[in-house]
C-alpha positions as CSV (number, residue, x, y, z in Angstrom):
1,X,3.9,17.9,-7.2
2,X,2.8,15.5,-4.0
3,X,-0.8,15.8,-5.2
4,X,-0.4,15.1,-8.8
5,X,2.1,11.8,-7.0
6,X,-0.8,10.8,-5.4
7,X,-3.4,11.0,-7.4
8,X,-1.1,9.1,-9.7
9,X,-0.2,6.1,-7.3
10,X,-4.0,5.9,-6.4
11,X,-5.2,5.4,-9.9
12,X,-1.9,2.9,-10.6
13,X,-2.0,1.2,-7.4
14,X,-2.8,-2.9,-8.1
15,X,0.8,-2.6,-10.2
16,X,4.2,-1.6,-9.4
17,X,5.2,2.4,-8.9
18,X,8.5,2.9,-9.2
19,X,10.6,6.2,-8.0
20,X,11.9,6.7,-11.7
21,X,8.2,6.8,-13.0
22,X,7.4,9.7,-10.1
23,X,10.5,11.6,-11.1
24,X,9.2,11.5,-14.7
25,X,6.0,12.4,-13.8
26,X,6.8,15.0,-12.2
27,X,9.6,16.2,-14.0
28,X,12.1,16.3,-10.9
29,X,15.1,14.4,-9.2
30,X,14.4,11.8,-6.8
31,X,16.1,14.0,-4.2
32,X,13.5,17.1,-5.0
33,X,10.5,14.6,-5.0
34,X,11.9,12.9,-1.7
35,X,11.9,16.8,0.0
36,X,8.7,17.6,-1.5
37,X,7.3,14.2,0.3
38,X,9.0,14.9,3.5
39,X,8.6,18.7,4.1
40,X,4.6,18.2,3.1
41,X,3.5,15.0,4.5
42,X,6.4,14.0,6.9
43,X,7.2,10.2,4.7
44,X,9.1,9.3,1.8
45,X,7.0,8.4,-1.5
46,X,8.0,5.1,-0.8
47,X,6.6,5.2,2.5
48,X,3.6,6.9,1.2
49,X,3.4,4.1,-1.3
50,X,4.0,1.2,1.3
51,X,1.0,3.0,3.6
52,X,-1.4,3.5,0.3
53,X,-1.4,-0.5,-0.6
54,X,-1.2,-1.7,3.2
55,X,-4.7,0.5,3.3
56,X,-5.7,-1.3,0.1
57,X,-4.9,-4.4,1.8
58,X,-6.8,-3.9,4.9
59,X,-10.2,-2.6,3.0
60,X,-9.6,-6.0,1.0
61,X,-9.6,-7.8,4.2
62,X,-12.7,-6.5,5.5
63,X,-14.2,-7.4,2.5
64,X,-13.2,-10.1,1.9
65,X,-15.4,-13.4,1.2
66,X,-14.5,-17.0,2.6
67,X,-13.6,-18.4,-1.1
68,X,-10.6,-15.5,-1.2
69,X,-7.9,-16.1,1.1
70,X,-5.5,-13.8,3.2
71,X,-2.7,-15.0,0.6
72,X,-4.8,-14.5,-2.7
73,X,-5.3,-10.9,-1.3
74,X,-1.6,-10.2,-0.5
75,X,-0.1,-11.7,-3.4
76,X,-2.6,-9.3,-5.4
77,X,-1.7,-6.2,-4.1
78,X,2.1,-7.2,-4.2
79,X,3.2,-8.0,-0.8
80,X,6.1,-9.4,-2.2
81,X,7.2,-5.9,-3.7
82,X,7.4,-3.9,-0.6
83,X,11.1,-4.8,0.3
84,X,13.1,-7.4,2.2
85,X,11.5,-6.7,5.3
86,X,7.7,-8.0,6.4
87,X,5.0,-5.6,6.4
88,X,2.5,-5.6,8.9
89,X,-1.1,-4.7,9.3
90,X,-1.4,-4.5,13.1
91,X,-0.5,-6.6,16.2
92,X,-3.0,-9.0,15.3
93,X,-2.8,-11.4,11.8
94,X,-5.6,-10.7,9.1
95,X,-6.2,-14.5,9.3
96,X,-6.9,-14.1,12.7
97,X,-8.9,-11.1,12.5
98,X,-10.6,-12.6,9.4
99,X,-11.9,-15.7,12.0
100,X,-13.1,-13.6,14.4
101,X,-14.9,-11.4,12.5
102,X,-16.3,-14.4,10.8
103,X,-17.5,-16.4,14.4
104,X,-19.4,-13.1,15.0
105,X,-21.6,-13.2,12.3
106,X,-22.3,-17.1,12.9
């Protein structure tokens, strides 16, 4: 059940995943599918979810070119969909990392 979750979220992942789609995909109650998550991988499919996209995001960074922006690149993976509270890479901004990594290669 957590395998055929995640393969599912990493083939749907640049639009939303709801917990109502997992339980149907699975054919289980949120509660089951939330035990399933937690007794396997130690998170909650949310959480799973949340980590999957931030990865996405970070990849994105580190490829992005100039022209795309730290904002383009958030907005497309849905930064605003994660919940009320601000998501975070690392310590350091991705704008910030972004610039340094760019002054190296100069």
């Amino acid at each position: 059940m957590v395998d055929r979750v995640k393969r599912y979220v990493d083939e749907h992942l640049d639009g939303p995943v709801t917990m109502d789609e997992l339980c149907q995909l699975t054919h289980v109650s949120r509660r089951t599918l939330q035990y399933s998550f937690t007794a396997i991988l130690g998170i909650s499919p949310l959480q799973f979810l949340r980590l999957t996209r931030l990865n996405r995001v970070r990849r994105a960074l580190r490829a992005a070119s100039p022209p795309q922006s730290v904002t383009e690149i958030a907005t497309y993976w849905g930064s605003g969909t994660w919940g009320s509270s601000p998501m975070t890479i690392s310590s350091n901004s991705a704008s910030a990392r972004r610039k340094r990594s760019m002054c190296q290669h100069d």
